[in-house]
N, C-alpha and C positions, 0 to 999 in steps of 0.2 A: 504494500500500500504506500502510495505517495505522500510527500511532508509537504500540506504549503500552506501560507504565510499569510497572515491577517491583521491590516494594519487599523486602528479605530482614526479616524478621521476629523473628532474633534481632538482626543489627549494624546494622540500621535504614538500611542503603545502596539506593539506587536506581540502577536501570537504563531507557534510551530504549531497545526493541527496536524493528526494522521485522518489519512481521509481515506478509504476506497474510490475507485475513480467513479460510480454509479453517484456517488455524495460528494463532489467536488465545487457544487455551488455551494453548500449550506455552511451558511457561517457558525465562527464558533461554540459551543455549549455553555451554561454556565457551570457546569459540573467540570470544562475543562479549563476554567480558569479562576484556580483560588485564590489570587492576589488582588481580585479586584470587588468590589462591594456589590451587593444586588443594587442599587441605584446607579451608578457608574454601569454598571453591567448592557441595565434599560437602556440610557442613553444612548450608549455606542452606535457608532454607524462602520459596520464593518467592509471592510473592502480587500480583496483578494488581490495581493501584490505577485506579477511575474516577474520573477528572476533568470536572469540571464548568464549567470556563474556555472553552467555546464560546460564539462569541457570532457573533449572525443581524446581519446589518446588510443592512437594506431600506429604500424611500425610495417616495415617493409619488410622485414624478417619473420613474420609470424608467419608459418607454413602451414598452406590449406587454407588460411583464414581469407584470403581475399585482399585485395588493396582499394580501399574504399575510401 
């Protein structure tokens, strides 16, 4: 299951959720964030941040594998 990232849009705080990909829109739980108060919680406006920090790493020596 994939990790992504959820920024609140007024307090500028982020969350890592694990999500299944069928559940990739739903923002986060309150059960998955205990640092934050059920009032602060309400307010939130959550927004799913994509990140761009993947990185491919291939090599020309890897036999069979292909050169991709």
């Amino acid at each position: 299951m994939p990790l992504y990232t959820y920024t609140d849009k007024k307090t500028n705080k982020s969350v890592d959720v694990l999500r299944s990909f069928a559940d990739y829109e739903k923002p986060p739980l309150r059960e998955e964030l205990p640092n934050m108060d059920n009032e602060e919680f309400n307010a939130a406006e959550w927004v799913r941040d994509i990140n761009g920090g993947q990185v491919v790493v291939r090599a020309s020596n890897w036999a069979g594998k292909g050169n991709w």
